[in-house]
C-alpha positions in Angstrom: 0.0 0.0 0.0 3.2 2.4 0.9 4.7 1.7 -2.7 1.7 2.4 -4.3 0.7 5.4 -2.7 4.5 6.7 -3.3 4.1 5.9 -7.1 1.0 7.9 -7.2 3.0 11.0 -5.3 5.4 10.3 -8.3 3.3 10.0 -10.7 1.3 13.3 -9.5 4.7 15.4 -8.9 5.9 14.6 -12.4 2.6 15.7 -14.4 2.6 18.8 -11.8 6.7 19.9 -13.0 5.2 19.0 -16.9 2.7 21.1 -16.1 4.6 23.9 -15.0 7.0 23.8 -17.6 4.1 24.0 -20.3 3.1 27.2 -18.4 6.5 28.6 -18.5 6.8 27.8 -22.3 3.1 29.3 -23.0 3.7 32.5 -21.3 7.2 32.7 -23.4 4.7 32.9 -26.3 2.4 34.7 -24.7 4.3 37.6 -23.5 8.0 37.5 -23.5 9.0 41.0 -21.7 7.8 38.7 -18.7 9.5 35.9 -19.4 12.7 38.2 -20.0 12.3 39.8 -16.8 12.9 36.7 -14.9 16.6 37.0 -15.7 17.1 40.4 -14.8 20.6 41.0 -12.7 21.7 38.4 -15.2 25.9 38.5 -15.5 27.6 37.7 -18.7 29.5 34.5 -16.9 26.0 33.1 -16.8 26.1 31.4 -19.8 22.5 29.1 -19.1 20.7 32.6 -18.7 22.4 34.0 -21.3 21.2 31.5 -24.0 17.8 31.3 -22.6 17.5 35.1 -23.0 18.4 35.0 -26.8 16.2 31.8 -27.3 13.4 34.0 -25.8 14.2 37.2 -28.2 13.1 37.8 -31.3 15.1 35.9 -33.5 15.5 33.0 -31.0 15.1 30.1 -33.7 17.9 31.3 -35.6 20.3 31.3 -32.5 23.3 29.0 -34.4 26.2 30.6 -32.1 26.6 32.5 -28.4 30.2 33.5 -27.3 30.5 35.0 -23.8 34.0 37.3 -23.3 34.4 36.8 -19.5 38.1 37.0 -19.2 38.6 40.6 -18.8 36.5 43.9 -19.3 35.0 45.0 -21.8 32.5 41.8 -21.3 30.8 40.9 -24.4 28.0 38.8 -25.4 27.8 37.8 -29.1 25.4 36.1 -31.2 25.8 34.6 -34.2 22.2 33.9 -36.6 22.1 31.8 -38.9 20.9 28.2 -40.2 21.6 25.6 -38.0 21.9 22.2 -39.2 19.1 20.4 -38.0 16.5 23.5 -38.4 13.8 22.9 -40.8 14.4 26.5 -42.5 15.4 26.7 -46.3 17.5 29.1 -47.1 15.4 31.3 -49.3 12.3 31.5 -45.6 16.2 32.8 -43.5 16.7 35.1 -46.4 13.4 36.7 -46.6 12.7 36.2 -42.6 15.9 38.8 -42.4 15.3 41.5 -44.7 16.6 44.7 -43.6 13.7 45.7 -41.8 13.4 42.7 -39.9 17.1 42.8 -39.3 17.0 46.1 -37.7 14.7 45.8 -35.5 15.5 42.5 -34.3 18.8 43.4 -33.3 18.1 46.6 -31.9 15.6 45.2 -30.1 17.8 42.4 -29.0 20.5 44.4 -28.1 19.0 46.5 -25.4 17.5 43.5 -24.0 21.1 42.6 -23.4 21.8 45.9 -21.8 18.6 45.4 -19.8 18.9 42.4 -18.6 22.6 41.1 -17.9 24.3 43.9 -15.3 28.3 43.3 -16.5 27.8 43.1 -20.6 29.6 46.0 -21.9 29.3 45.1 -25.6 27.0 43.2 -27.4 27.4 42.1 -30.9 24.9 40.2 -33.1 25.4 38.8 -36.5 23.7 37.4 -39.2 24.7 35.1 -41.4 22.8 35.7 -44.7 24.0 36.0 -48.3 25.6 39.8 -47.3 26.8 39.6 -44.0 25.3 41.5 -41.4 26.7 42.5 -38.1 25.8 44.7 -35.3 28.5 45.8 -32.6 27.5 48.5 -29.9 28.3 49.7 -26.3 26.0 49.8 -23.2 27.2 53.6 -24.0 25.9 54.3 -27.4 22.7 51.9 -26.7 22.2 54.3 -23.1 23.0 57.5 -24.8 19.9 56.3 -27.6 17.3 55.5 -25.0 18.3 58.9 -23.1 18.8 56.8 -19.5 19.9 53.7 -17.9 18.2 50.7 -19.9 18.3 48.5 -16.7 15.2 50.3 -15.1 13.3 48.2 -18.0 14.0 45.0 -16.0 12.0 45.8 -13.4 9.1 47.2 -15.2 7.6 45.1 -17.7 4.9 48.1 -18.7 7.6 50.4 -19.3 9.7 48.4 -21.2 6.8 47.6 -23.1 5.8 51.4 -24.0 9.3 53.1 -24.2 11.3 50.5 -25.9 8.5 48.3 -27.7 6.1 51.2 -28.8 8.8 54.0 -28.6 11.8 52.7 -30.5 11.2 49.0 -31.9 7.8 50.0 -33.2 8.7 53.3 -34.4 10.5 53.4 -37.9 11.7 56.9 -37.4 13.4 55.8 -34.3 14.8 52.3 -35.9 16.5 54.6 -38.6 18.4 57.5 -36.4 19.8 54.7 -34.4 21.3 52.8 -37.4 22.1 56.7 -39.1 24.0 56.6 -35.8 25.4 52.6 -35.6 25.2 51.1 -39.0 25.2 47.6 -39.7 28.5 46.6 -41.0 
């Protein structure tokens, strides 16, 4: 009777973690500034949080590459996009899903979330690998100096995130184009 009511605790614990983890994954979908939050104060030696935050981002499939400089200062977190082996992605879908639009917002976007989000990053660079190269490099400086204040006060406010960075750059073309006028792709 003891065995079988601890394989029914089991049994009941495991569905509850599957459970959770569906919940965790759904609200990933559902609303990702929340699920990026939960790594705020994240440090660039953190290599698990790290990679969850860029699977999270926009532009999370295509994660083929992260490279954390931890050795000395500046710290730098770099991604590399592109089409990893086992995706299901032609080459053509990568090619269109990154046109320059797409591409410029992406990594914007995805670049202060870094500067959000993980305290000790001083540089973040993020590249794409389509047919012409593209490669964004820029400091916690230039990305600070953009926003006009200190990008980590988005970790702990998920509304303002949403309507300063979101709404006020990511969604704003005008915005997209005087930061790349400023930092173009190379």
């Amino acid at each position: 009777m003891k065995r079988l009511i601890l394989v029914m605790c089991l049994i009941f614990s495991l569905f509850s973690v599957l459970a959770g983890c569906d919940s965790v994954l759904e609200k990933e979908k559902e609303d990702p500034i929340d699920a990026l939050i939960a790594y705020k104060d994240t440090y660039v030696g953190d290599a698990t949080a790290v990679s969850h935050i860029s699977y999270i981002l926009p532009a999370g499939e295509h994660v083929k590459t992260i490279s954390l400089q931890t050795n000395e200062t500046p710290y730098e977190i770099a991604i590399t996009y592109g089409i990893k082996e086992e995706a299901n992605v032609t080459e053509e879908t990568f090619e269109s899903d990154w046109n320059e639009n797409n591409t410029k917002k992406a990594l914007l976007n995805n670049a202060i979330a870094f500067f959000t989000l993980v305290n000790n990053v001083d540089v973040v660079t993020l590249s794409v690998e389509t047919t012409s190269p593209q490669l964004l490099t820029v400091t916690r400086e230039q990305i600070e100096e953009f926003v006009g204040k200190n990008v980590r006060e988005y970790a702990s406010d998920a509304e303002l995130w949403k309507e300063e960075i979101e709404e006020g750059i990511i969604n704003n073309d005008e915005k997209v184009k005087a930061f790349y006028t400023l930092h173009p792709l190379q």
